[in-house]
N, C-alpha and C positions, 0 to 999 in steps of 0.2 A: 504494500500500500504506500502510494508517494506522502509527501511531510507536505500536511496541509496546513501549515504554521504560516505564516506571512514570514519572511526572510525580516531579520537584522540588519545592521549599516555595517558598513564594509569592515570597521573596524571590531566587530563583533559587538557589539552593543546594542539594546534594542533601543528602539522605537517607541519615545514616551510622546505624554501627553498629560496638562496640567488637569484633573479636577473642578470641576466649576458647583455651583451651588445649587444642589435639585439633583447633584448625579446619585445614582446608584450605581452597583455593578452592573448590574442586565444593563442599563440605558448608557452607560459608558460604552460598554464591550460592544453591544448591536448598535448603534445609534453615532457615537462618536469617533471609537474608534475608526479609519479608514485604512484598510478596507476592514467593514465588521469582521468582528470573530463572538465566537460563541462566547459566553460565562466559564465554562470549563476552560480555556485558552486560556483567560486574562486571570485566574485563577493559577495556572500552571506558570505564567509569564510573572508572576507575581509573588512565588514564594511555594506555592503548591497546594495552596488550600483556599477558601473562602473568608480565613479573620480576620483582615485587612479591610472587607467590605462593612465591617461593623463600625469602626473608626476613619470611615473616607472624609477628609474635610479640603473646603477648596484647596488649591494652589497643590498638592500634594503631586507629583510626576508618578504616572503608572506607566509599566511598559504594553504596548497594543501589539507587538513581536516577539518572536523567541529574540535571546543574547542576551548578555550581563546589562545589566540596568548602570548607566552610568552612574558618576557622583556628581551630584546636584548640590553637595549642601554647599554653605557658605565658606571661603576661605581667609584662614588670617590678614590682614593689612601688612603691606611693604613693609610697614615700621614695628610691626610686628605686635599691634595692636589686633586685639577680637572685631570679628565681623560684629556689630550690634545692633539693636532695632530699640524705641522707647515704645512702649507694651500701650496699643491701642485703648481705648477706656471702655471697660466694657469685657475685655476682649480676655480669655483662659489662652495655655500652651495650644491647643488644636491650632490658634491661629499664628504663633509660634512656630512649632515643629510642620503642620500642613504642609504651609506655601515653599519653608525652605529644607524638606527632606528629612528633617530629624526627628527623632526621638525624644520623649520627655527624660529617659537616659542621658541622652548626648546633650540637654538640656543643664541637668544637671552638673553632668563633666566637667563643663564650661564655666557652670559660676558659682557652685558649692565652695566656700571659703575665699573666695576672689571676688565677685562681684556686690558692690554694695546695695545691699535691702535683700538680696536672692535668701527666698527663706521656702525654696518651691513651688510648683504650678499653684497649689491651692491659696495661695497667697501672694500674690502677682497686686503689683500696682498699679493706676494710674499713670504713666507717665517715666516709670521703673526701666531703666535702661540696661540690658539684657545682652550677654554674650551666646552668637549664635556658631562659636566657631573659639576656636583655641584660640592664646595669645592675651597680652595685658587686657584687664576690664578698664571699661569706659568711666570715668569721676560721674558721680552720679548727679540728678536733675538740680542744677541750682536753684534754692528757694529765695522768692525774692525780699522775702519779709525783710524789714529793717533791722528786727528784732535778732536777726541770726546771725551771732556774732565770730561762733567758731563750727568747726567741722567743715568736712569734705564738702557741705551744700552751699557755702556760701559763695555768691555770685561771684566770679573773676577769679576763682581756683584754679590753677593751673598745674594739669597734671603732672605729677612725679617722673622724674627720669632716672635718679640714683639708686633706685631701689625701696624707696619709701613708702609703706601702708597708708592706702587712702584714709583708712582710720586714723593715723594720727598726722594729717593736713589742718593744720589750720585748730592747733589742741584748746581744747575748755581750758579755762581757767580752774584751778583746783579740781580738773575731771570733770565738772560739772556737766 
């Protein structure tokens, strides 16, 4: 029986396609993908089973072909800074990991004991600025109040280079 797969890109990698808002698996796999393929396909193309279809959120890249699924996620800055995004209002990890390939794992990685306020998906802020990718975390959201006299939020903080914890930029007085 010939391999009714849709071919790969030449370099062996499949054939993604971003997600959009309303997809399922069946209307992705018949409907979006080109040329359709069945639920069973995008299933096989996708790790080899159906649990993937329970956590599908926009922006997330699925392969529509056999081959290795490329890397999509984000990569470190020239200067060797974290890719970062400031956390939509409103918004959990799904729309975090989704759009840029990762994991609430790879979430973690990235700014468990490094990034300032990271206290996990469940507790995401406003405005919470988020390493998406290895490398230095980003100084967190400047507060503008007048009243903020020390700490890493205070407006015109300018990031460490010698190796310095954002925690102690800008120290309280008596720890305060």
């Amino acid at each position: 029986m010939p391999d009714m797969d849709p071919p790969g890109n030449s370099d062996g990698t499949c054939k993604t396609l971003k997600v959009v808002d309303g997809d399922d698996c069946w209307k992705f796999a018949t409907q979006r993908c080109q040329p359709a393929i069945e639920p069973a396909q995008l299933y096989k193309f996708n790790g080899g089973s159906d649990e993937f279809c329970k956590t599908l959120a926009a922006g997330k890249a699925l392969c529509c072909t056999k081959g290795t699924k490329p890397d999509l996620r984000p990569k470190k800055n020239a200067d060797g800074s974290c890719f970062w995004v400031s956390v939509p209002d409103g918004q959990g990890c799904n729309a975090l990991t989704g759009p840029y390939d990762l994991t609430t794992e790879d979430l973690d990685k990235f700014n468990i004991g490094k990034t300032w306020g990271w206290q996990g998906c469940e507790l995401l802020q406003k405005k919470q600025r988020v390493c998406l990718s290895d490398g230095t975390p980003p100084l967190p959201e400047p507060i503008t109040e007048k009243q903020l006299q020390c700490g890493p939020q205070v407006q015109g903080t300018v990031a460490p280079t010698n190796g310095t914890r954002i925690a102690d930029l800008n120290p309280c007085p008596l720890n305060a």
